[in-house]
Every structure is written in structure tokens, then in C-alpha cells.
C-alpha positions in Angstrom: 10.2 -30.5 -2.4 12.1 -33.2 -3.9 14.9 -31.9 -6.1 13.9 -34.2 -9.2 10.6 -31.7 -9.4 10.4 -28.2 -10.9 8.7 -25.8 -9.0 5.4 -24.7 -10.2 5.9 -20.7 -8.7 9.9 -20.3 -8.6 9.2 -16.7 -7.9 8.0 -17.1 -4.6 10.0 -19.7 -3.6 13.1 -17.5 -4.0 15.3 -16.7 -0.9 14.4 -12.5 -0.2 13.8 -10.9 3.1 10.7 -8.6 3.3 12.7 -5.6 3.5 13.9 -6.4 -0.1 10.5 -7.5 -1.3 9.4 -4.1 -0.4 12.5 -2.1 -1.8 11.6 -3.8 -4.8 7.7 -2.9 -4.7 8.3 0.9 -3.9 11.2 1.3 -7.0 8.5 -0.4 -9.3 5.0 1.3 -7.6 6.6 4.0 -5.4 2.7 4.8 -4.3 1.5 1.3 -2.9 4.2 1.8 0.4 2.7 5.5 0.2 -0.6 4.2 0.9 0.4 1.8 3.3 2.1 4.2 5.4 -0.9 6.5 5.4 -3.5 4.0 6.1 -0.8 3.3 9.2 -0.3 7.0 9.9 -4.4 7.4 10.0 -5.5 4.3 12.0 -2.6 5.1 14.7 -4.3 8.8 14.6 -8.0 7.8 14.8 -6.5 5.2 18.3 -5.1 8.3 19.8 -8.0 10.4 19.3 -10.4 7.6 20.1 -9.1 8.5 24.1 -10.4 12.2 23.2 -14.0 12.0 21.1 -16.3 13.7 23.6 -19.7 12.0 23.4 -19.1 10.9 19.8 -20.3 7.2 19.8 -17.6 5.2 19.2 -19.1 3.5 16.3 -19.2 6.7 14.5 -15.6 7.4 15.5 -14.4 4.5 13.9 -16.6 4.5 11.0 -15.0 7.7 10.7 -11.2 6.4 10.5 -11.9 3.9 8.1 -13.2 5.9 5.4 -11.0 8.2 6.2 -7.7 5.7 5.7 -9.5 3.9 2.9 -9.8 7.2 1.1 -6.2 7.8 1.3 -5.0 4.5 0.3 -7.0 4.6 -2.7 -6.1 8.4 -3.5 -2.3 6.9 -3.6 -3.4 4.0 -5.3 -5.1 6.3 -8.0 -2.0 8.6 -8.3 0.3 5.7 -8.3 -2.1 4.3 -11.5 -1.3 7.6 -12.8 2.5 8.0 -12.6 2.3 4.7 -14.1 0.8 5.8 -16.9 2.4 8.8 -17.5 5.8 7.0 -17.2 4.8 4.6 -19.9 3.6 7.2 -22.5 4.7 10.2 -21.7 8.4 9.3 -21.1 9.0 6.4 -23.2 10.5 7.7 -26.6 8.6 7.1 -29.8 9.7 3.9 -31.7 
């Protein structure tokens, strides 16, 4: 980008590694890297388990892990919505 023009999103354009993006999610929304951990946790679970199933189809199986890490990452999702809301007007002093 020439240096005579602003940019039109300096936000992104600043110089941070992912590892600080992140820090910086998880001190503002401590429950979105929660979520993203367990959808991790539960898809490297239902992998491993798919070698043991039995005669479950494996269609079934994996229709299983999904909703089963979707569930989670929303559940974190909804608790992080409420921790946010708690923090804001439960713990903010009255003006």
C-alpha cells in the first residue's frame, strides 16, 4: 500500500502474532478459546473412537460427534454471553 494512503481497516493491518490475538480474545471472552478447545477435545475423541464403534454405521458415528461438539461450543458460547453480562451489570458500580 502506498504510504501517501490511509488504510481503510488499520486494525488488521497491525503487526500481532496469533498467539497475542488469542491472549487478547480469551482476557476479553475467556469462553470463545473454551469452546474452541472442547470442540478440539470432542472431534479428536469421536477420531479415536471411530477405530472402536462396533457395527455403528459410521454415518451415525459422526453425526453423533458433531452435535455433540457443536453442543459444547455453543453451551460455552451461551455461558461466555452470560459472564458478559453479569460483568457489565452486576459488577459495574452504579453511576
Amino acid at each position: 500500500m502506498p504510504s501517501g494512503q490511509e488504510s481503510i481497516f488499520p486494525e488488521y493491518e497491525t503487526e500481532t502474532s496469533q498467539t497475542s490475538k488469542l491472549l487478547r480474545k480469551f482476557k476479553e471472552m475467556p469462553f470463545v478459546p473454551i469452546g474452541m478447545a472442547g470442540f478440539a477435545v470432542l472431534v479428536g475423541y469421536g477420531l479415536y473412537k471411530l477405530k472402536h464403534r462396533g457395527d455403528m454405521k459410521m454415518s451415525l458415528h459422526l453425526i453423533h460427534v458433531r452435535v455433540a461438539a457443536q453442543g459444547f461450543v455453543v453451551g460455552a458460547l451461551t455461558c461466555g454471553v452470560l459472564y458478559s453480562m453479569f460483568r457489565e451489570h452486576m459488577l459495574k458500580p452504579k453511576e
